[in-house]
C-alpha positions as a printed Julia matrix, in Angstrom:
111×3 Matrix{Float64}:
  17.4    14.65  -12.66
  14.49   13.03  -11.27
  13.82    8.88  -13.08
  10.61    7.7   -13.82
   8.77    4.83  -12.38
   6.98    2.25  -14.77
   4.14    1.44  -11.93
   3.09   -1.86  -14.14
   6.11   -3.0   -14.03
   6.47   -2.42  -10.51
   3.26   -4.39  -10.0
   4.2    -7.34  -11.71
   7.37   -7.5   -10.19
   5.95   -7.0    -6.7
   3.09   -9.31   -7.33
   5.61  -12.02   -8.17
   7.8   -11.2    -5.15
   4.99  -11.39   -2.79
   4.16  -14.98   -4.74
   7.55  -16.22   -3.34
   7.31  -14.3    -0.09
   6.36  -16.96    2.71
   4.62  -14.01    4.24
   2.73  -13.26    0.68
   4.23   -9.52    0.55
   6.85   -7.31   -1.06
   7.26   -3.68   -0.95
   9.56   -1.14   -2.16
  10.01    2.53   -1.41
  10.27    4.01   -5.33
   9.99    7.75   -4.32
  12.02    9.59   -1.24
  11.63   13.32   -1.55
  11.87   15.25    1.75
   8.98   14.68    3.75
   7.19   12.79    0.61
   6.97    9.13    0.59
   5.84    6.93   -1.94
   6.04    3.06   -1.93
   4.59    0.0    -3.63
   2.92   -2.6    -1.28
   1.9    -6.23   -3.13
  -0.41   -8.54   -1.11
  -1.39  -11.77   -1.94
  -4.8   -13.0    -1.62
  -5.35  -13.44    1.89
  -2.24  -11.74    3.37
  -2.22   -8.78    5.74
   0.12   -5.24    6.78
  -0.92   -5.28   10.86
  -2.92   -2.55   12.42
  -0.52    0.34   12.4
  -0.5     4.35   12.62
  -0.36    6.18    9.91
   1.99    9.56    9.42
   0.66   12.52    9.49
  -0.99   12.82    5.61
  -1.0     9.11    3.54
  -3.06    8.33    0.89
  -3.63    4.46   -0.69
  -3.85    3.78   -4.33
  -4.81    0.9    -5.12
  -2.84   -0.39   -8.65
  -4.61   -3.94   -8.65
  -6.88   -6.17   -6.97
  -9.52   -5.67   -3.66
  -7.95   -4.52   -0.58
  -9.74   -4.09    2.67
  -8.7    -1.56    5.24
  -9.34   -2.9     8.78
  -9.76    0.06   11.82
  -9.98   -0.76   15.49
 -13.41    0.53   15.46
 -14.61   -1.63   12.91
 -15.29    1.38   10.04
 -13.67   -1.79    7.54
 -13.25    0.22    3.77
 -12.85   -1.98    0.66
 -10.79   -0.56   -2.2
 -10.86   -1.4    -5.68
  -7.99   -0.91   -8.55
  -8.27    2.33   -9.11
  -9.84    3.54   -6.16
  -7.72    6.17   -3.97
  -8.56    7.02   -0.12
  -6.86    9.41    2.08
  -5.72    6.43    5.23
  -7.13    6.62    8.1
  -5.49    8.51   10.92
  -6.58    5.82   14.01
  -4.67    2.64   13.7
  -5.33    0.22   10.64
  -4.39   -2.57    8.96
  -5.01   -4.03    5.24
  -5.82   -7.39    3.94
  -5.76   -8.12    0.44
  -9.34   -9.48   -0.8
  -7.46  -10.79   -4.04
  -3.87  -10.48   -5.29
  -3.15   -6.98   -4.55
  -0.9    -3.86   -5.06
  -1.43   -0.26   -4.12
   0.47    2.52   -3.87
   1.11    4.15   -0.64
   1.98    8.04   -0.45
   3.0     9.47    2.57
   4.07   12.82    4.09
   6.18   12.34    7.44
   6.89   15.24    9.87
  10.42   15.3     9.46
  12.42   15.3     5.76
């Protein structure tokens, strides 16, 4: 039997973490099936995720708040709540415009 997620819960209880995080983020992994992925990332205003690469399919979500993705060749993207992209596959980052929390899917090569 598969449990549900409540996302807005989820966001406010990420939101708050990331409030006491000196870094200004918490994230949990809330689905883990196979090769699927799904976690929720909170950002405070001003905090940042460093450029990384992204697996081979991700999409971003975004639950709450402005985030702006960041690509080494300047192509910057800025999400809204309730905006979803398919990431980028050249390496990123994201910086949260406001209080932020998105949800990230991803599908990794390997289960």
């Amino acid at each position: 039997m598969h449990e549900s997620q409540d996302l807005n819960a989820l966001v406010e209880e990420h939101l708050h973490g990331a409030h006491a995080d000196d870094h200004g983020r918490s994230a949990r992994l809330v689905v883990h099936d196979g090769a699927l992925r799904q976690s929720v990332i909170a950002l405070t205003s001003g905090s940042a995720l460093d450029e990384h690469v992204t697996p081979p399919a991700a999409s971003l979500q975004v639950l709450r708040g402005k985030v702006r993705v960041t690509t080494v060749d300047g192509g910057d993207h800025l999400l809204a709540a309730g905006e979803l992209w398919a990431a980028p596959k050249e390496r990123h980052g994201l910086l949260a415009v406001e209080d932020s929390v998105v949800l990230l899917t991803a599908v990794t090569a390997t289960a």
